[in-house]
Rosetta silent file (secondary structure, phi, psi, omega in degrees, C-alpha in Angstrom):
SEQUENCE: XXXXXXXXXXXXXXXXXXXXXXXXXXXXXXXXXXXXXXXXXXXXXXXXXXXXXXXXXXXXXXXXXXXXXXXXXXXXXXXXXXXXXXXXXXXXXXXXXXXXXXXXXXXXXXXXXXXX
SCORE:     score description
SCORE:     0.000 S_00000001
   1 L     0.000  -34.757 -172.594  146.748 -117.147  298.804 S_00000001
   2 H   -81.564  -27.929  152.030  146.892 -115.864  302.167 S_00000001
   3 H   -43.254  -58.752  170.294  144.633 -118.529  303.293 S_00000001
   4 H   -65.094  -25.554 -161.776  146.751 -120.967  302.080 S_00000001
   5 H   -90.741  -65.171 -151.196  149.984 -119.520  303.676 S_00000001
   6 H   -74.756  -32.264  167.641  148.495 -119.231  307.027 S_00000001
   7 H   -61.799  -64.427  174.006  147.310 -123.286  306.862 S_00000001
   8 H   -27.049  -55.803 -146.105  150.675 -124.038  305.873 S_00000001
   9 H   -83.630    5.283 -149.594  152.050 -122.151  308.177 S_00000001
  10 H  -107.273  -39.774 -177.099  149.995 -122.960  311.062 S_00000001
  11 H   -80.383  -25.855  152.772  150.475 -127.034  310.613 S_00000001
  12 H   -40.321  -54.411 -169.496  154.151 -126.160  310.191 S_00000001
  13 H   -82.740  -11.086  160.189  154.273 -124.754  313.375 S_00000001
  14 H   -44.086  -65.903  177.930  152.401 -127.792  314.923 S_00000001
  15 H   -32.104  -46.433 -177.293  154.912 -130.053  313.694 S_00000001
  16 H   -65.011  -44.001  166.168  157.509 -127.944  315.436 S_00000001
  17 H   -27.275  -72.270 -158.642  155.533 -128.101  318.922 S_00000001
  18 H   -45.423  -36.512 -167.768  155.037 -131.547  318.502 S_00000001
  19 H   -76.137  -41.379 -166.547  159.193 -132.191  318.072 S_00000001
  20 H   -51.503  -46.763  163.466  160.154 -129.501  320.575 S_00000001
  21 H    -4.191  -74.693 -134.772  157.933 -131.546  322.977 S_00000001
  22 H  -122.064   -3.031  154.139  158.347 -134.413  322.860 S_00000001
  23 L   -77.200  144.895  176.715  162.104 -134.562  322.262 S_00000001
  24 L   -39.171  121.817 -177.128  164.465 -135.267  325.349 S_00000001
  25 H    -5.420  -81.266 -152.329  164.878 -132.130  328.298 S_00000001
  26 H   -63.581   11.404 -166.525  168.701 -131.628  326.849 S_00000001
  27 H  -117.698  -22.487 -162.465  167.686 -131.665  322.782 S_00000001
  28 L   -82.332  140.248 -147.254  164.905 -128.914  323.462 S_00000001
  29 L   -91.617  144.519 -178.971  166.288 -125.710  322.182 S_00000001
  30 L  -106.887  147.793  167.852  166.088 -122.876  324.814 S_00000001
  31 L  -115.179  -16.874  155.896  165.566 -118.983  323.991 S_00000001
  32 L   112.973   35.148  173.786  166.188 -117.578  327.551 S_00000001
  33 L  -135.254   -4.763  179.292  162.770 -116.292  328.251 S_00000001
  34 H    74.935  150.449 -168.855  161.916 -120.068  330.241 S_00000001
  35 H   -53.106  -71.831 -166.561  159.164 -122.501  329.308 S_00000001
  36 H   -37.648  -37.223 -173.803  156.200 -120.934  330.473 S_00000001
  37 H   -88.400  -25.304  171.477  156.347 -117.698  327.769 S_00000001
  38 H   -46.872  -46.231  178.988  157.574 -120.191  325.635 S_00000001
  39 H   -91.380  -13.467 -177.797  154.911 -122.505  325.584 S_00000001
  40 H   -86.861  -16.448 -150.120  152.369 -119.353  325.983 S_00000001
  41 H  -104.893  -69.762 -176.382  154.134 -117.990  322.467 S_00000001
  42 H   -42.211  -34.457  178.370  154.174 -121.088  321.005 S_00000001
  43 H   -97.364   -6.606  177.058  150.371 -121.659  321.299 S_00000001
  44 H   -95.719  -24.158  146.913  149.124 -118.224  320.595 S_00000001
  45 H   -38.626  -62.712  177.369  151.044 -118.640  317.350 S_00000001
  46 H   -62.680  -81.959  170.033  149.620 -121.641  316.492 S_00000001
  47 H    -4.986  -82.996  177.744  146.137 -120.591  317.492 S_00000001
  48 H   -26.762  -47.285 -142.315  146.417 -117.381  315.679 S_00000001
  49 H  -104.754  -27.837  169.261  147.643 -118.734  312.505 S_00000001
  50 H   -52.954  -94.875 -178.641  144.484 -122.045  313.075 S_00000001
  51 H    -7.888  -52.162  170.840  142.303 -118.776  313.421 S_00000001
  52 L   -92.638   20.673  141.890  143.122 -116.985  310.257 S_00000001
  53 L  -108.841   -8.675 -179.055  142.551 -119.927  308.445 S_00000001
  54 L  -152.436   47.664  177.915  140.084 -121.537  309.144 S_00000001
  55 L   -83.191   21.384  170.877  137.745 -118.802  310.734 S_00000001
  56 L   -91.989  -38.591  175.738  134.667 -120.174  309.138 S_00000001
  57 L  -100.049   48.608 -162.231  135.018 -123.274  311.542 S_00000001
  58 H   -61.235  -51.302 -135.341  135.893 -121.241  314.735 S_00000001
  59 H  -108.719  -34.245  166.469  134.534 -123.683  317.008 S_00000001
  60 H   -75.381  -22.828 -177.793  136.300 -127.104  315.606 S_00000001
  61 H   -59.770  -58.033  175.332  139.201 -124.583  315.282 S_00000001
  62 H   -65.762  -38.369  158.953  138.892 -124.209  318.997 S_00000001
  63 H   -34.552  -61.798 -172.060  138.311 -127.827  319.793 S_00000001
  64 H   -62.220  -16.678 -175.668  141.129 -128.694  317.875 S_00000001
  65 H  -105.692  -46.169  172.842  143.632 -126.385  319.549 S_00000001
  66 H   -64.409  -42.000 -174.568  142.267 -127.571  323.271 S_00000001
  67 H  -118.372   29.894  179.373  143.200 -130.973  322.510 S_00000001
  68 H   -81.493    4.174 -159.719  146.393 -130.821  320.420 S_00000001
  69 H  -117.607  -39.831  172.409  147.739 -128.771  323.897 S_00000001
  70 H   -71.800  -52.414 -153.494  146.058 -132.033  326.085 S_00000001
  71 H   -75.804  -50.592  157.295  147.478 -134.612  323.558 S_00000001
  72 H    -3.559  -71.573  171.127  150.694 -132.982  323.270 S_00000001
  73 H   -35.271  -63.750 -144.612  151.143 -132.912  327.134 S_00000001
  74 H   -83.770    2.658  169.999  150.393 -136.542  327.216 S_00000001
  75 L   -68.106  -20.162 -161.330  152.854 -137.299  324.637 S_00000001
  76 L   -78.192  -22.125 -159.851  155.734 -135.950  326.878 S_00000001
  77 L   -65.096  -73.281 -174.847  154.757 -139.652  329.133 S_00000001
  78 L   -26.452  -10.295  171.742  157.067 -141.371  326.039 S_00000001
  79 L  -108.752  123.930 -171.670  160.156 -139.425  326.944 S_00000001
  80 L   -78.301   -7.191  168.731  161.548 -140.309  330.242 S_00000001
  81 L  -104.810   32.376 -163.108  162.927 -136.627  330.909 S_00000001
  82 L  -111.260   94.760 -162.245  159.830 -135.332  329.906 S_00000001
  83 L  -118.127   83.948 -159.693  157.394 -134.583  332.754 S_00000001
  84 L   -73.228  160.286  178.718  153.462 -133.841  331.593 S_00000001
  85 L  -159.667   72.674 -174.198  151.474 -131.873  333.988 S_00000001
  86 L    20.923  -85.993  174.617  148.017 -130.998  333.681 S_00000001
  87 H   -19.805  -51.373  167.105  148.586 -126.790  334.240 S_00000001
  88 H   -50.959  -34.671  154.412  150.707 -126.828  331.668 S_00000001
  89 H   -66.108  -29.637 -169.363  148.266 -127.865  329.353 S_00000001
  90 H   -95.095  -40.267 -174.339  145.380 -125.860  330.446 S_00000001
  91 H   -63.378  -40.433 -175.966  148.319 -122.832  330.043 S_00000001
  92 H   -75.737  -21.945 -155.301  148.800 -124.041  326.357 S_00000001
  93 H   -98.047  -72.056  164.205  145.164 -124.984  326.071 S_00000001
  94 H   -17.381  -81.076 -164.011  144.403 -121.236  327.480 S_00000001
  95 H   -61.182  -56.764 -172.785  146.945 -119.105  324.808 S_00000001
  96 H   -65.640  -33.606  167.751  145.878 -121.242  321.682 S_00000001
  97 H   -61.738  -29.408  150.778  142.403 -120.401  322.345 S_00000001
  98 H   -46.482  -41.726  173.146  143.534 -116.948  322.259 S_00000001
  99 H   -84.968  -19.514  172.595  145.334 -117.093  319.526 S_00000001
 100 H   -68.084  -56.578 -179.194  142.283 -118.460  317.477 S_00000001
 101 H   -44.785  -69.583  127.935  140.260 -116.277  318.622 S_00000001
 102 H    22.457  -77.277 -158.774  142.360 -113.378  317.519 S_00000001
 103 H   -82.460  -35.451 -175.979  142.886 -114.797  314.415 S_00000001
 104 H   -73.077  -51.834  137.202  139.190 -115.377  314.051 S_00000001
 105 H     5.242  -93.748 -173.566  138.785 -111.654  314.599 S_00000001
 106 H   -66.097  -60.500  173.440  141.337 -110.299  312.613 S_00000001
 107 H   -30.951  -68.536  179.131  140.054 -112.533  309.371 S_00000001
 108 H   -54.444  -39.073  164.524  136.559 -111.217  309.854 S_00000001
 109 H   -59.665  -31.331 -159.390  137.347 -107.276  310.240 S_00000001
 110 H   -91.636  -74.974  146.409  139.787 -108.126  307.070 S_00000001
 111 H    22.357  -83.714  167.739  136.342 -109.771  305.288 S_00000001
 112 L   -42.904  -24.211 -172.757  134.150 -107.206  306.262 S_00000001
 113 L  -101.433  -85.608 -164.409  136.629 -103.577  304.938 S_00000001
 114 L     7.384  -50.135 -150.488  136.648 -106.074  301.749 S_00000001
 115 L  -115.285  149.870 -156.970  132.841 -106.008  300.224 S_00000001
 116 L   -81.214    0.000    0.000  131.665 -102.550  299.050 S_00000001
């Protein structure tokens, strides 16, 4: 169940990158902490929640998190007030890998107090 929750929850919050993204500068909702922790939050979520779900495949789990944070970027070229920029990617690419990792962690210690 928890498994299930955390997939859900984790391609949920992809979806949400992906709109916040890639909709136009004035639609993207601000919380007043500025893009960078924003985009470092966002992917350490995501990560995290890839990570406790799919920590049996840690390494497409990490793949998969480096290039939803490149494709992502390059998605922003379809919006004209959108501006992609390599760093920015490598910051998001950087945090989701973190966040897997983490999660990939935290799954196994919770595995491991499990089994007599």
């Amino acid at each position: 169940m928890f498994v299930t929750v955390c997939r859900t929850a984790a391609w949920l919050t992809l979806v949400a990158i992906v709109v916040v993204t890639i909709v136009p500068i004035g639609m993207r909702p601000m919380s007043g902490f500025g893009p960078e922790p924003e985009r470092i939050a966002a992917f350490l979520a995501f990560g995290l929640l890839l990570g406790l779900a799919y920590h049996r495949n840690w390494l497409l789990t990490l793949c998969l998190v480096v290039a939803v944070a490149f494709g992502i970027e390059a998605l922003q070229l379809l919006s004209p007030t959108r501006h992609p920029a390599v760093d920015d990617a490598v910051v998001k690419a950087a945090a989701g890998v973190a966040g897997v990792l983490a999660g990939c962690l935290i799954a196994r210690n919770g595995q491991s107090r499990q089994r007599p």
